[in-house]
N, CA, C and O atoms as CSV, one atom per row, in Angstrom:
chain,resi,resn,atom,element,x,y,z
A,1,UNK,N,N,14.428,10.107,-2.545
A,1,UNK,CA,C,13.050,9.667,-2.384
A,1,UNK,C,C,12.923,8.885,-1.077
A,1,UNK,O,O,13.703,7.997,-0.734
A,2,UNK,N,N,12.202,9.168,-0.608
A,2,UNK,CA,C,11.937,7.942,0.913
A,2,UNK,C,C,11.530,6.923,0.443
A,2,UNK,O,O,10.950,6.597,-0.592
A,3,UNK,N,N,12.154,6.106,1.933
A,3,UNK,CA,C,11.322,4.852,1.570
A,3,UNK,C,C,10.231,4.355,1.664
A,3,UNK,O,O,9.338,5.202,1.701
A,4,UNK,N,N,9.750,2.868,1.745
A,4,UNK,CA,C,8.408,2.455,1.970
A,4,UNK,C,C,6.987,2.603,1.566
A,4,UNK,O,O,6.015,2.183,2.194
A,5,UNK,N,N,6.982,3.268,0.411
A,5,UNK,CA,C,6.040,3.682,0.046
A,5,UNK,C,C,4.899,2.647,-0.595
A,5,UNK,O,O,5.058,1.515,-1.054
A,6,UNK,N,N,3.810,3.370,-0.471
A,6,UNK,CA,C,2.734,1.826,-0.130
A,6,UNK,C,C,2.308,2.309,-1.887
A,6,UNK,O,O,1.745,3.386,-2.079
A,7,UNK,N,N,2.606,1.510,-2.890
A,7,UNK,CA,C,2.135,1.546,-4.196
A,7,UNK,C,C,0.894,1.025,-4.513
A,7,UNK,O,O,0.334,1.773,-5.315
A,8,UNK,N,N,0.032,-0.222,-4.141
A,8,UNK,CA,C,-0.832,-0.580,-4.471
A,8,UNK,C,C,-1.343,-1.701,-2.986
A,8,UNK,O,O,-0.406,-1.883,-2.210
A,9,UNK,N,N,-2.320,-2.215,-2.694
A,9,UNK,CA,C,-2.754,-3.333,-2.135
A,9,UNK,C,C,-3.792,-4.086,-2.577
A,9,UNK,O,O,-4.971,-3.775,-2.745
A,10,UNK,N,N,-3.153,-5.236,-2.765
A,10,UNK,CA,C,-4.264,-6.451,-2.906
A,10,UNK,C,C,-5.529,-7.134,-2.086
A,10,UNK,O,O,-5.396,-7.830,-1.079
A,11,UNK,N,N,-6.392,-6.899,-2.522
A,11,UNK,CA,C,-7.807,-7.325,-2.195
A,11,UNK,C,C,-8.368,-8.204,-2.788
A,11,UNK,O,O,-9.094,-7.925,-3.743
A,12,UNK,N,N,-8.175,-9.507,-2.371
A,12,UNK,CA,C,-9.008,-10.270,-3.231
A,12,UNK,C,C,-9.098,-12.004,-2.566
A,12,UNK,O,O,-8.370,-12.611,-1.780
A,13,UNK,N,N,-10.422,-12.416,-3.360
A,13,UNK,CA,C,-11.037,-13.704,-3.023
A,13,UNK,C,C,-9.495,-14.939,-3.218
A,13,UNK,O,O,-9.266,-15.838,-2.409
A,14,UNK,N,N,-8.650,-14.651,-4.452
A,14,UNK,CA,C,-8.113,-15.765,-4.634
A,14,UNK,C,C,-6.955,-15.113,-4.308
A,14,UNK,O,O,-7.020,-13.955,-3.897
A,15,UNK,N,N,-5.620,-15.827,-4.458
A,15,UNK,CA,C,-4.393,-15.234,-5.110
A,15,UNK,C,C,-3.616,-16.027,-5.838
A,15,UNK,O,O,-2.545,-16.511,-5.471
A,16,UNK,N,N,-4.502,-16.265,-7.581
A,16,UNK,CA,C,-4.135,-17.388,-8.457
A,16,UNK,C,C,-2.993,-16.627,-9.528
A,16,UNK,O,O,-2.594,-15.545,-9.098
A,17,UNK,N,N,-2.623,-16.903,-10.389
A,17,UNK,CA,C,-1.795,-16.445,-11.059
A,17,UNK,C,C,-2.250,-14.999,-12.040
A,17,UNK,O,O,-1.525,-14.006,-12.099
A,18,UNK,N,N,-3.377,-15.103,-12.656
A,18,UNK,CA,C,-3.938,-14.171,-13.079
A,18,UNK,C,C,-3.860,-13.152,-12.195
A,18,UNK,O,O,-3.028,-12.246,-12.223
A,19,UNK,N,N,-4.943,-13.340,-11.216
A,19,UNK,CA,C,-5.274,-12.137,-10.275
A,19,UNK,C,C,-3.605,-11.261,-10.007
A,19,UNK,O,O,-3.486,-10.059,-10.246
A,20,UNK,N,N,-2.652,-11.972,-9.579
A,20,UNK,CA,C,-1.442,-11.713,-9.434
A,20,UNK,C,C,-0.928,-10.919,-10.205
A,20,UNK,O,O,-0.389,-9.907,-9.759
A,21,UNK,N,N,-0.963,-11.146,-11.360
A,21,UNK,CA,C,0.220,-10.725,-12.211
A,21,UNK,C,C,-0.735,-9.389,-12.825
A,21,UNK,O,O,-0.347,-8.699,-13.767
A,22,UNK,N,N,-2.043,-9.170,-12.108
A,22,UNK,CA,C,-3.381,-7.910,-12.579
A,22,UNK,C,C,-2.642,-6.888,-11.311
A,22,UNK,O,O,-2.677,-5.661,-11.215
A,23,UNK,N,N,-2.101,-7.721,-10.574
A,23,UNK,CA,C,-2.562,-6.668,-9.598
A,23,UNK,C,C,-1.001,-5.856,-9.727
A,23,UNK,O,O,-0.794,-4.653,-9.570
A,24,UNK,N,N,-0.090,-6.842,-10.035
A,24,UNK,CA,C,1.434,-6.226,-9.942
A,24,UNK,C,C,1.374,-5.762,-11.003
A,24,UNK,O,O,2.379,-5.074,-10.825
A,25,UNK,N,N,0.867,-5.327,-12.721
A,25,UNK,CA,C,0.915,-4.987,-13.728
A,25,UNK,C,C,0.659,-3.461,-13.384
A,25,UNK,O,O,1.241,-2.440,-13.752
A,26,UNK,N,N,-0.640,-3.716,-12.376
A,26,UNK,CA,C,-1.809,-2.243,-12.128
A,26,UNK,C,C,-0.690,-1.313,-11.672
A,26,UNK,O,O,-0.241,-0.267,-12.142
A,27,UNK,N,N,-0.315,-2.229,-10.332
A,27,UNK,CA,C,0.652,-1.162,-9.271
A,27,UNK,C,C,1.915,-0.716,-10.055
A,27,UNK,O,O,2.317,0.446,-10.004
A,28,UNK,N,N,2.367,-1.434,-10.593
A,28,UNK,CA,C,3.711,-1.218,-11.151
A,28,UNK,C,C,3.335,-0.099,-12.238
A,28,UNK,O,O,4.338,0.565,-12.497
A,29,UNK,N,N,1.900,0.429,-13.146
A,29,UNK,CA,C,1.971,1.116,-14.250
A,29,UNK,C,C,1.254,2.557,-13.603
A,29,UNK,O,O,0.948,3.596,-14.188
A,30,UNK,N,N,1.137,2.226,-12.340
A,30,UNK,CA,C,0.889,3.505,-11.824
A,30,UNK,C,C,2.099,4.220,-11.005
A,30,UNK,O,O,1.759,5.231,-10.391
A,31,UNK,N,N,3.239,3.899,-10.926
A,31,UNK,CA,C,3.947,4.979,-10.224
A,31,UNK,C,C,5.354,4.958,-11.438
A,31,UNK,O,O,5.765,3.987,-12.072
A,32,UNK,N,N,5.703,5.943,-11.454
A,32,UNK,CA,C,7.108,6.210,-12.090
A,32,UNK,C,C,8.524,5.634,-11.812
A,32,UNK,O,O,9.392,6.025,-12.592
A,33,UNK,N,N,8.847,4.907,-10.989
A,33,UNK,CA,C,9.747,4.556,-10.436
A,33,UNK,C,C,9.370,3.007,-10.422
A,33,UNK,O,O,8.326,2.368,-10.550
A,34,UNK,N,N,10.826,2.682,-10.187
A,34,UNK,CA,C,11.156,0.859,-10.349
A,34,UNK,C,C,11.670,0.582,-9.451
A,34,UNK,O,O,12.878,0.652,-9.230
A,35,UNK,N,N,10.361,0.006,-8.387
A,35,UNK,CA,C,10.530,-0.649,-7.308
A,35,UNK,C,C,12.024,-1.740,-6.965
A,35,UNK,O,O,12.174,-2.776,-7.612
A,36,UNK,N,N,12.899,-1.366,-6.016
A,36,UNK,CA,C,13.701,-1.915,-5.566
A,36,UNK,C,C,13.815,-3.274,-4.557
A,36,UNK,O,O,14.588,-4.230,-4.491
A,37,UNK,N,N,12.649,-2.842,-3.826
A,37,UNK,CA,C,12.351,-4.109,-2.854
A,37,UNK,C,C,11.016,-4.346,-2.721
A,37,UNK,O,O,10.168,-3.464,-2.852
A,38,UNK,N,N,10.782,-5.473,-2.470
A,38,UNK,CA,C,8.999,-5.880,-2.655
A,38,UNK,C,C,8.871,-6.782,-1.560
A,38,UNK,O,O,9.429,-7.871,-1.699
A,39,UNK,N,N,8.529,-6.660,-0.972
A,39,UNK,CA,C,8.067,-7.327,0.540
A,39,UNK,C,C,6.457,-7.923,0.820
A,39,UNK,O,O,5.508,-7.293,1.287
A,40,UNK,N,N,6.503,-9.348,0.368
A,40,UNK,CA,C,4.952,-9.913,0.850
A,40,UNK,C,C,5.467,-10.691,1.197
A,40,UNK,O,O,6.638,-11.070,1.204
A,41,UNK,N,N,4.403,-11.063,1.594
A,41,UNK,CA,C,4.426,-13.013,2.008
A,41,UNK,C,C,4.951,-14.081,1.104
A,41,UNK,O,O,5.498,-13.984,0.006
A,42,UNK,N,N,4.618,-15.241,1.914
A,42,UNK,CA,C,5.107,-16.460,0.909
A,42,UNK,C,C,4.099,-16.685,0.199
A,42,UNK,O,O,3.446,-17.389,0.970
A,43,UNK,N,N,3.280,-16.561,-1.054
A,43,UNK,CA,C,2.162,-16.340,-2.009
A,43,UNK,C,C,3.213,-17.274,-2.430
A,43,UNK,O,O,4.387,-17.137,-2.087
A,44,UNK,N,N,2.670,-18.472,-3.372
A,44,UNK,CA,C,3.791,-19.386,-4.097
A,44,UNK,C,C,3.559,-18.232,-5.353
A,44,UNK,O,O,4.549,-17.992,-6.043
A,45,UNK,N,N,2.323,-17.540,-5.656
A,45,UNK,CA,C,2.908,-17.466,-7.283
A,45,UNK,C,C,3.746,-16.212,-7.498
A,45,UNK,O,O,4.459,-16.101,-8.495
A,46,UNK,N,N,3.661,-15.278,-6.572
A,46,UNK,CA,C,4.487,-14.249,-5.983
A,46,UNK,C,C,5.943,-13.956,-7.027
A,46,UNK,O,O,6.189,-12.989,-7.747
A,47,UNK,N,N,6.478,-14.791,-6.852
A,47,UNK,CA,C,7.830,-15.130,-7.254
A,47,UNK,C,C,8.002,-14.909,-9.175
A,47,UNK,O,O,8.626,-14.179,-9.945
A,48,UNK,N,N,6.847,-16.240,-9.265
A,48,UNK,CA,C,7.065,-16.037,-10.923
A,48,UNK,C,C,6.548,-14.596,-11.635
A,48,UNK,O,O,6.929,-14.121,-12.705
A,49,UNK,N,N,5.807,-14.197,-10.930
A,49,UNK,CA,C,5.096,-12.978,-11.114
A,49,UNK,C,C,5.858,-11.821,-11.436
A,49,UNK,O,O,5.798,-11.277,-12.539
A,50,UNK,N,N,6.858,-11.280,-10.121
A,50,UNK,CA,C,7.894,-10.767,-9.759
A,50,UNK,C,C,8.785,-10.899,-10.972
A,50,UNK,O,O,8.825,-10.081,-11.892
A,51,UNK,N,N,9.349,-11.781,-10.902
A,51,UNK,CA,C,10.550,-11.915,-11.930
A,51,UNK,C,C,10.395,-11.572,-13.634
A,51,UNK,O,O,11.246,-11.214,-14.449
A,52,UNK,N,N,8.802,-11.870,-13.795
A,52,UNK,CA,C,7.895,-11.279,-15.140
A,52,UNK,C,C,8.249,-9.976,-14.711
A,52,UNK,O,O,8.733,-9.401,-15.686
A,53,UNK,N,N,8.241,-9.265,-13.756
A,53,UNK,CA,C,7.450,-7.749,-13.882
A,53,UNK,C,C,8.633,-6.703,-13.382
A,53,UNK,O,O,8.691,-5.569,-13.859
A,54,UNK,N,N,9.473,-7.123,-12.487
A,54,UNK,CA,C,9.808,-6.557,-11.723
A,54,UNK,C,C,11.499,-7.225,-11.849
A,54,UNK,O,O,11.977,-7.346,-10.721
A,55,UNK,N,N,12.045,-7.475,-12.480
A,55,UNK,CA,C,13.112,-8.151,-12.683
A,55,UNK,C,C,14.283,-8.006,-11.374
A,55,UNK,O,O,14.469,-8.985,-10.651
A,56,UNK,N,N,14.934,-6.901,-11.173
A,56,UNK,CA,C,15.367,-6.150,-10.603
A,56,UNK,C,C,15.190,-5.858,-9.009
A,56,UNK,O,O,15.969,-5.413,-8.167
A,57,UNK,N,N,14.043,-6.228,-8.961
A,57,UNK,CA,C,13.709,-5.946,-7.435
A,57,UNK,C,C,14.047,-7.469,-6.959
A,57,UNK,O,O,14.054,-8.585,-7.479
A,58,UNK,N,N,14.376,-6.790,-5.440
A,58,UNK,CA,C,14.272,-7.631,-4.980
A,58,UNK,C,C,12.937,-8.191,-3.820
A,58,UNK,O,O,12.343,-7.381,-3.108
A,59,UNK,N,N,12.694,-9.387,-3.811
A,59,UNK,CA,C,11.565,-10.075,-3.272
A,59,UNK,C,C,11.780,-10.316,-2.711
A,59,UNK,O,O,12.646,-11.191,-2.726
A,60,UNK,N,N,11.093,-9.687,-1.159
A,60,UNK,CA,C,11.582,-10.017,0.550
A,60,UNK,C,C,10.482,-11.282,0.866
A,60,UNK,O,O,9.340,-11.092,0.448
A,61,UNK,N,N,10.701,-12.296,1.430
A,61,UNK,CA,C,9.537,-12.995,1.558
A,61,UNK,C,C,9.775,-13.648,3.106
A,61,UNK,O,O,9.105,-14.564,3.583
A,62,UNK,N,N,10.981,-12.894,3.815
A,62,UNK,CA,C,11.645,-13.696,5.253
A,62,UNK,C,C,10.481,-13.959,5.898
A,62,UNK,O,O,9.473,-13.478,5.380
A,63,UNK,N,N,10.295,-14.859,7.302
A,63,UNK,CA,C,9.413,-14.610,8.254
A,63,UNK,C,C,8.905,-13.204,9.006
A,63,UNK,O,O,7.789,-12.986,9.476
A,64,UNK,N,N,9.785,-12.534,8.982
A,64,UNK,CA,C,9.334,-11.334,9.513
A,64,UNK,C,C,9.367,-10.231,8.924
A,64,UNK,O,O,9.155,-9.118,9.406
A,65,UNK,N,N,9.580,-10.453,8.086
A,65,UNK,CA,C,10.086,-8.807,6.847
A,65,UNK,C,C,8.561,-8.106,7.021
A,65,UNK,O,O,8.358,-7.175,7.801
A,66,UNK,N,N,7.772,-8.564,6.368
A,66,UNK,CA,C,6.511,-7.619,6.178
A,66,UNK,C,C,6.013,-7.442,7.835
A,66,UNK,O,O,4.798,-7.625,7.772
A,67,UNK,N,N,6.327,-7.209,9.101
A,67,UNK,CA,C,5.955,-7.054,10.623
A,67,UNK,C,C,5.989,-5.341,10.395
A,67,UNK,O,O,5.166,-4.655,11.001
A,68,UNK,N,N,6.783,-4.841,9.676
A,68,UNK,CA,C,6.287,-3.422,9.213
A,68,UNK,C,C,5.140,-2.978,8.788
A,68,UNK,O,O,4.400,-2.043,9.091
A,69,UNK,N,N,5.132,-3.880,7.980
A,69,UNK,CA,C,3.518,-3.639,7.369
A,69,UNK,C,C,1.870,-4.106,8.179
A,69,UNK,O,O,0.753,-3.596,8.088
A,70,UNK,N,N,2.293,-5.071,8.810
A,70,UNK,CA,C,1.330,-5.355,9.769
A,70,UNK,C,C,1.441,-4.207,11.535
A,70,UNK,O,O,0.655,-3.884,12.425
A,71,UNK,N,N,2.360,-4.057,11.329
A,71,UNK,CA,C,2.129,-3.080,12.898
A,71,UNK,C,C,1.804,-1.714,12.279
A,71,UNK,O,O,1.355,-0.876,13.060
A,72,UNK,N,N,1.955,-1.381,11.059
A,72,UNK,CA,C,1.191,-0.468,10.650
A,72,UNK,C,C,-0.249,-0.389,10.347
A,72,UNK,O,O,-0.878,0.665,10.257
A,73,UNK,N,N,-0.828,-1.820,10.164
A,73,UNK,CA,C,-2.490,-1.833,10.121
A,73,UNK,C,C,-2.876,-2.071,11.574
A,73,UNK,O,O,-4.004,-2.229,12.040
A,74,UNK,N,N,-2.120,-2.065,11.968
A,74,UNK,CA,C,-2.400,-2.354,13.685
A,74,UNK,C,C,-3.926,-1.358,14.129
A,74,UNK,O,O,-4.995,-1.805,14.544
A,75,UNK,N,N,-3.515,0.214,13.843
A,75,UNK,CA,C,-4.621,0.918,14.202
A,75,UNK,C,C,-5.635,0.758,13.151
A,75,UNK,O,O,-6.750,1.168,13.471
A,76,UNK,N,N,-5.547,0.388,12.280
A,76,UNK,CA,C,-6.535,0.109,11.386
A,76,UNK,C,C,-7.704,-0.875,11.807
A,76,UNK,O,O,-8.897,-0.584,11.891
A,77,UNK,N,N,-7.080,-2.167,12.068
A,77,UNK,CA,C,-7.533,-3.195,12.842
A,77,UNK,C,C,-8.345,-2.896,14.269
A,77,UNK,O,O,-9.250,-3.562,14.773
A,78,UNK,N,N,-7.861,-1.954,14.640
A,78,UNK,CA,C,-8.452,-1.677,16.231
A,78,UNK,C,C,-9.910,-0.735,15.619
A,78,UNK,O,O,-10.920,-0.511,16.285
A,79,UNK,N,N,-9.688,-0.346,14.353
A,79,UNK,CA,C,-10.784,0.511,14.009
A,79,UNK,C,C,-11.965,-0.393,13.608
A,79,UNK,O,O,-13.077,-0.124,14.062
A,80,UNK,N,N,-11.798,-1.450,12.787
A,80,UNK,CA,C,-12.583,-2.492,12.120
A,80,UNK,C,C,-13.261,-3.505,13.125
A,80,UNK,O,O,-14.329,-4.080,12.920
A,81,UNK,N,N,-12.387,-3.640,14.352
A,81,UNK,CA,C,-13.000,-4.609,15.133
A,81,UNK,C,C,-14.349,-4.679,15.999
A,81,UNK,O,O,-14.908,-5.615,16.572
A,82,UNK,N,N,-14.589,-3.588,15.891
A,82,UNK,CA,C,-15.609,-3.020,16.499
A,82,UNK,C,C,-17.083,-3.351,15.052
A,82,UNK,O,O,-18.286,-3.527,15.242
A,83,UNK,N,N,-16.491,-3.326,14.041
A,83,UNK,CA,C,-17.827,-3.031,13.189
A,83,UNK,C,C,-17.444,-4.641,12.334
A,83,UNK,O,O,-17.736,-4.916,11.170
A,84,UNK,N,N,-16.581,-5.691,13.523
A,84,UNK,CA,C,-16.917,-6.870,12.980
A,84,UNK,C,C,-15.787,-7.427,11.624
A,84,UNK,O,O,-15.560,-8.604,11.343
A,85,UNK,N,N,-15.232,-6.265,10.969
A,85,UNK,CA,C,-14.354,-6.523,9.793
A,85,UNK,C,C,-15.004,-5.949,9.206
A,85,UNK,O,O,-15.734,-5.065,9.653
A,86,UNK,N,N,-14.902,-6.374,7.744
A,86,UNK,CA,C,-15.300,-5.462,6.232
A,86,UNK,C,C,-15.951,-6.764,5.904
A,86,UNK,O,O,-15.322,-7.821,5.868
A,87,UNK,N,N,-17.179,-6.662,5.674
A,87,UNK,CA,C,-17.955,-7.310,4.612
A,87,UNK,C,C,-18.038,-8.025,3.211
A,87,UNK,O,O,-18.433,-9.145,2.885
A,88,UNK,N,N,-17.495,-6.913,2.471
A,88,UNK,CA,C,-17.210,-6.968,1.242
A,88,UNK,C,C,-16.069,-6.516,0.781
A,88,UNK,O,O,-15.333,-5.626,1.208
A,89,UNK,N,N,-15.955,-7.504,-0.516
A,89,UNK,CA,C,-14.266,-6.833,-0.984
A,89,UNK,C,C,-14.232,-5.544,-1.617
A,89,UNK,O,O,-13.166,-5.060,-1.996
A,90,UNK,N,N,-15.545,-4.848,-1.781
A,90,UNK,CA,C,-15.269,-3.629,-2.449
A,90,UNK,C,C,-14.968,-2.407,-1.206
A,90,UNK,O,O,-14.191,-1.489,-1.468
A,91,UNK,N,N,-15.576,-2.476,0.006
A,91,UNK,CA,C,-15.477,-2.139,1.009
A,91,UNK,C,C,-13.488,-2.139,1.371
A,91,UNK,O,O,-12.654,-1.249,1.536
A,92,UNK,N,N,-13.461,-3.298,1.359
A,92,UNK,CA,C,-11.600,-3.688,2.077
A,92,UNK,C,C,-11.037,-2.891,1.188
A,92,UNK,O,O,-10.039,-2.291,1.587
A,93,UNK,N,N,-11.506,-2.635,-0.307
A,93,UNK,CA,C,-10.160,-2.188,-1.213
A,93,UNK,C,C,-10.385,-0.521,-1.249
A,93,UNK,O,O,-9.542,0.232,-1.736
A,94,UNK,N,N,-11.692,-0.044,-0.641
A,94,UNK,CA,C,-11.539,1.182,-0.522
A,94,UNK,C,C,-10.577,1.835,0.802
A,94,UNK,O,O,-9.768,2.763,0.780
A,95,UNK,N,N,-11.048,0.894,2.010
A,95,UNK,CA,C,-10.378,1.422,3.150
A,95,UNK,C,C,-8.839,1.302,3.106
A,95,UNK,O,O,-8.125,2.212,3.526
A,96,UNK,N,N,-8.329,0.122,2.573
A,96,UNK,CA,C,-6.608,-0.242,2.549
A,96,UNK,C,C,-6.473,1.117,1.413
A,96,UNK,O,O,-5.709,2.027,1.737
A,97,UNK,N,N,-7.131,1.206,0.268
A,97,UNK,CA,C,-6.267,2.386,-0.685
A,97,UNK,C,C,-6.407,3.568,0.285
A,97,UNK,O,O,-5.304,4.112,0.331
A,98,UNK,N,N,-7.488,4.351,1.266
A,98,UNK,CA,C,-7.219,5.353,2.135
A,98,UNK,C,C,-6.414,5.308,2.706
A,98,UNK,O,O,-5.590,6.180,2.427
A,99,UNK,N,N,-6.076,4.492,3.697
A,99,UNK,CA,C,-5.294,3.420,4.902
A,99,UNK,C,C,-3.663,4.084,3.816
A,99,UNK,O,O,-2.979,5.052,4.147
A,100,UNK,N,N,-3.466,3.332,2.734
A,100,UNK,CA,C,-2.319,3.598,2.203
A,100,UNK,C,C,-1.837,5.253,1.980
A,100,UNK,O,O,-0.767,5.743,2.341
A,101,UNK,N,N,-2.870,5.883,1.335
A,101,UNK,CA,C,-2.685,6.839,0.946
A,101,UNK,C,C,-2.510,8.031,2.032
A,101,UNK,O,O,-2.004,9.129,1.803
A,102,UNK,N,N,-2.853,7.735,2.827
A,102,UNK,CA,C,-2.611,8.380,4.450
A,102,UNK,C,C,-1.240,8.185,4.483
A,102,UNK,O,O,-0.422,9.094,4.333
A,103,UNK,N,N,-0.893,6.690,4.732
A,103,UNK,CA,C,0.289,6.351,4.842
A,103,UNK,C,C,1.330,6.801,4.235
A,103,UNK,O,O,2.437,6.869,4.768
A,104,UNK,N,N,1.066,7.164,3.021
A,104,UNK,CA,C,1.939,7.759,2.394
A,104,UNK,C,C,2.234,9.419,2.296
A,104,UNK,O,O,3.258,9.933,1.845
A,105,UNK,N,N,1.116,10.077,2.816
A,105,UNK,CA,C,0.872,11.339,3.245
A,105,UNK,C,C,2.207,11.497,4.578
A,105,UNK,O,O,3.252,12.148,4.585
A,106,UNK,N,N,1.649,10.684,5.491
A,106,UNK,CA,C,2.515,11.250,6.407
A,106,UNK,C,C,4.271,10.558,6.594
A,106,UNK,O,O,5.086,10.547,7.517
A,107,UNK,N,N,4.254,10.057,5.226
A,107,UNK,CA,C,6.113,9.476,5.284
A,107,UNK,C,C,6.353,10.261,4.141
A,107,UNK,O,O,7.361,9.868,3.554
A,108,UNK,N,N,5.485,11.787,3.291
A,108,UNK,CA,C,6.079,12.732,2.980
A,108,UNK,C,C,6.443,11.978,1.077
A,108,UNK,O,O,7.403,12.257,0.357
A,109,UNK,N,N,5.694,11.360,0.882
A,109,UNK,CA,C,5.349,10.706,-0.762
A,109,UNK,C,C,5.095,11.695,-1.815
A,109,UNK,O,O,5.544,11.841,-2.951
A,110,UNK,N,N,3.991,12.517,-0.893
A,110,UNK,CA,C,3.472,13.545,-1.965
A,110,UNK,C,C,3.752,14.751,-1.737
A,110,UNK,O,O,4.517,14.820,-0.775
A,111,UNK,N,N,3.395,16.137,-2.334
A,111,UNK,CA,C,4.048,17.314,-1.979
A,111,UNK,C,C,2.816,18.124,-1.688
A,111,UNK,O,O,2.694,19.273,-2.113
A,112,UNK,N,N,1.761,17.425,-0.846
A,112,UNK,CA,C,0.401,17.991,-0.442
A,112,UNK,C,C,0.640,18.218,0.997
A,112,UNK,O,O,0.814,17.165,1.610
A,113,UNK,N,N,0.700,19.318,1.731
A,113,UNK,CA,C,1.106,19.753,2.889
A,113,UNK,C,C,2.093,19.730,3.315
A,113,UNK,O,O,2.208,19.828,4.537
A,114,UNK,N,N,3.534,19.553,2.262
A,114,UNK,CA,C,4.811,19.485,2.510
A,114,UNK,C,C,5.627,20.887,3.239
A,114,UNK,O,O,6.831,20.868,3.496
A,115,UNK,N,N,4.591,22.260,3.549
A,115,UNK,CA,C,4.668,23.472,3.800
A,115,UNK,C,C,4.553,23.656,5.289
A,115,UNK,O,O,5.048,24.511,6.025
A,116,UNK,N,N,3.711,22.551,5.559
A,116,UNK,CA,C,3.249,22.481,7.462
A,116,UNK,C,C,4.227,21.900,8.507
A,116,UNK,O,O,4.665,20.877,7.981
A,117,UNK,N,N,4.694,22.021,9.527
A,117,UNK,CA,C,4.983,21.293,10.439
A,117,UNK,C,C,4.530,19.926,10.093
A,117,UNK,O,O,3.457,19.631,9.565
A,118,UNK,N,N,6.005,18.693,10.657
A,118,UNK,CA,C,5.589,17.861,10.508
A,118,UNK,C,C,4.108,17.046,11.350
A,118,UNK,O,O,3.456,16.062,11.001
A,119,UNK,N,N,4.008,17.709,12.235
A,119,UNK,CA,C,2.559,17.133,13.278
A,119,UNK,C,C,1.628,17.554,12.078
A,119,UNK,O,O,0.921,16.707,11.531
A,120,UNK,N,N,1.635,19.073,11.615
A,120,UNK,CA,C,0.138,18.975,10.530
A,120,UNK,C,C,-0.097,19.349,9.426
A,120,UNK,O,O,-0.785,20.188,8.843
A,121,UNK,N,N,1.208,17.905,9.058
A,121,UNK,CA,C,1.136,17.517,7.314
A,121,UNK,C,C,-0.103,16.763,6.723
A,121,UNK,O,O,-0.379,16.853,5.527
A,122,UNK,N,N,-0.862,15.996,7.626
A,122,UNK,CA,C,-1.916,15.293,6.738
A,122,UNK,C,C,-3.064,15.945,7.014
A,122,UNK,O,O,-4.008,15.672,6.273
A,123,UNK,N,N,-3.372,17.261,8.456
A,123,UNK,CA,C,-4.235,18.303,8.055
A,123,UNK,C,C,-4.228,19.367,7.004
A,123,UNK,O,O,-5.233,19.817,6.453
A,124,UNK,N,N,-2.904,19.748,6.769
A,124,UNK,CA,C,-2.498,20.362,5.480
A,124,UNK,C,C,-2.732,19.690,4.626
A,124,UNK,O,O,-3.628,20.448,4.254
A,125,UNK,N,N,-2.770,18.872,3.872
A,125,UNK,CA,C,-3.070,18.197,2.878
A,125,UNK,C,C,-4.353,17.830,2.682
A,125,UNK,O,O,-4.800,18.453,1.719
A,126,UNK,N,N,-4.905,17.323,3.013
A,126,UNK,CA,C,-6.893,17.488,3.194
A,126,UNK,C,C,-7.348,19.041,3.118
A,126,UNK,O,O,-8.232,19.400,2.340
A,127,UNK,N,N,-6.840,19.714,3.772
A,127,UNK,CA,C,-6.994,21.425,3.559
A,127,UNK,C,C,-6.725,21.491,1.964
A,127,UNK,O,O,-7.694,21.841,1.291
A,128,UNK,N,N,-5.594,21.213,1.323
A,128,UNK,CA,C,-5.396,21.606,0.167
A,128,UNK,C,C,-6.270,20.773,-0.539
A,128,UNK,O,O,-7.145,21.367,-1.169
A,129,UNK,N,N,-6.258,19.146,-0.618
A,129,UNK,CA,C,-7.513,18.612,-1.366
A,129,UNK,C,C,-8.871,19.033,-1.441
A,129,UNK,O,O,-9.643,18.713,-2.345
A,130,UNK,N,N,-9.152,19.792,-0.423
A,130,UNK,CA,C,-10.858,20.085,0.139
A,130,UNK,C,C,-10.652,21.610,-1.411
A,130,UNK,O,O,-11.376,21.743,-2.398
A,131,UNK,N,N,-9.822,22.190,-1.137
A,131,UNK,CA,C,-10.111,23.078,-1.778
A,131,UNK,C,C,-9.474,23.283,-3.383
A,131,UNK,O,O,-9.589,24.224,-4.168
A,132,UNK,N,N,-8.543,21.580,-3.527
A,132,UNK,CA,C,-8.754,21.406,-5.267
A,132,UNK,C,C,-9.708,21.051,-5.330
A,132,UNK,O,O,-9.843,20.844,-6.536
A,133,UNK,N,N,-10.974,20.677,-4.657
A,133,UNK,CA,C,-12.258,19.281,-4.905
A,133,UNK,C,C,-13.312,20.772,-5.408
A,133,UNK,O,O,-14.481,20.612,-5.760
């Protein structure tokens, strides 16, 4: 299986213990597999959360660990700046789940255009979605 794969992202006003342990419950009961490494920030509640859910993994929280994940919103960011940011949180949690799901398109996650050259795997794959839709 490759790595890095973007399972879920958090969007939200707080990051209290509830919200936390909603959002790692969500991500964690949507994919089949038991995350090995988990890489955020220093979130204090992060930790207790983790160790509830995720026993096993390990929790990257270094200064620079997640610089992967941010030079990957890099073009994202260059896209948003222009229209000011996102407004609303229902707005942010649609674009990061595209944003991801792209992401995961082209590091080869899913088996939707896995037939194309790697240059046009994520046109292959929109080709095939357009015509399950």
């Amino acid at each position: 299986m490759p790595f890095g794969q973007v399972i879920d992202v958090l969007v939200a006003e707080k990051r209290d213990l509830t919200a936390t342990r909603r959002f790692f419950t969500q991500a964690l009961n949507t994919t089949t597999v038991t995350p090995v490494e988990v890489i955020t920030d220093k979130a204090a509640v992060y930790p207790q959360v983790l160790d509830e859910l995720a026993p096993g993994a390990w929790h990257h929280t270094e200064q620079y660990a997640n610089n992967r994940i941010k030079t990957d919103h890099g073009r994202l960011k260059s896209r948003l700046r222009p229209m000011r940011g996102l407004k609303q949180l229902r707005c942010a949690r649609v674009i990061t789940a595209g944003h991801a799901f792209v992401q995961n398109l082209r590091r080869g996650h899913y088996e939707l255009g896995s037939e194309e050259p790697t240059t046009l795997q994520v046109m292959g794959a929109f080709t095939e979605l357009t015509m399950a839709i």
